[in-house]
C-alpha positions, 0 to 999 in steps of 0.5 A: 318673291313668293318664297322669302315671304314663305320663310319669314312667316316660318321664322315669325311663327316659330319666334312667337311660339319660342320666344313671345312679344317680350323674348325678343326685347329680353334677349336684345336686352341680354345680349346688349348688358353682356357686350357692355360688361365685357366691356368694361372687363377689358377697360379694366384690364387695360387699367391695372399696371403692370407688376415688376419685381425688383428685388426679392426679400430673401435676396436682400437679406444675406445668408450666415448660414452654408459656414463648413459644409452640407450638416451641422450640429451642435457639440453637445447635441445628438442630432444633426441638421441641414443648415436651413432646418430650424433646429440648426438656427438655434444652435450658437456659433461657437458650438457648431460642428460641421460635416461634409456627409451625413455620413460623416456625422453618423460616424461621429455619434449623431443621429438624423433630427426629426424636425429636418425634413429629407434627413435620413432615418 
């Protein structure tokens, strides 16, 4: 017996000389406010709902564009576009000429636009 009471003189002089007569009441204060806040942290999540997509915008609005092929540009323009680039949006229906290839534009006299991205130069 004599033992355990060897140890817990160690202990109580080691916490007195670390932690003081209010460390210990600091510490169990500490350690209760963290459990209260986790807590509440997962009262919390349980609480958000949960997010679903139905129907995305841009599913819901049908595209015009894609009418003859992979380029476009405009008949009295220079440049060519791909069909998503926003100089291609400006161009009138009417005046649209469509391309299968780059190629095929750069043979018709027309030349990469340099506002399209990811067009060769």
């Amino acid at each position: 017996m004599r033992n355990i009471h060897d140890w817990r003189e160690k202990i109580n002089t080691l916490l007195d000389g670390w932690v003081g007569r209010w460390g210990i009441a600091t510490i169990i204060f500490l350690v209760a406010l963290a459990c209260f806040g986790l807590g509440r942290l997962s009262a919390l999540e349980d609480a958000k709902p949960p997010v679903a997509i139905e129907q995305s915008p841009e599913a819901a609005r049908p595209s015009t564009l894609f009418m003859g092929g992979l380029i476009v540009a405009s008949r009295s323009g220079t440049a060519y576009y791909y069909p998503w680039c926003t100089g291609a949006g400006k161009i009138l229906p009417a005046n649209q000429v469509w391309f299968p290839s780059e190629s095929a534009a750069r043979q018709a006299g027309y030349t990469p636009a340099k506002a399209c991205k990811g067009l060769g130069t």
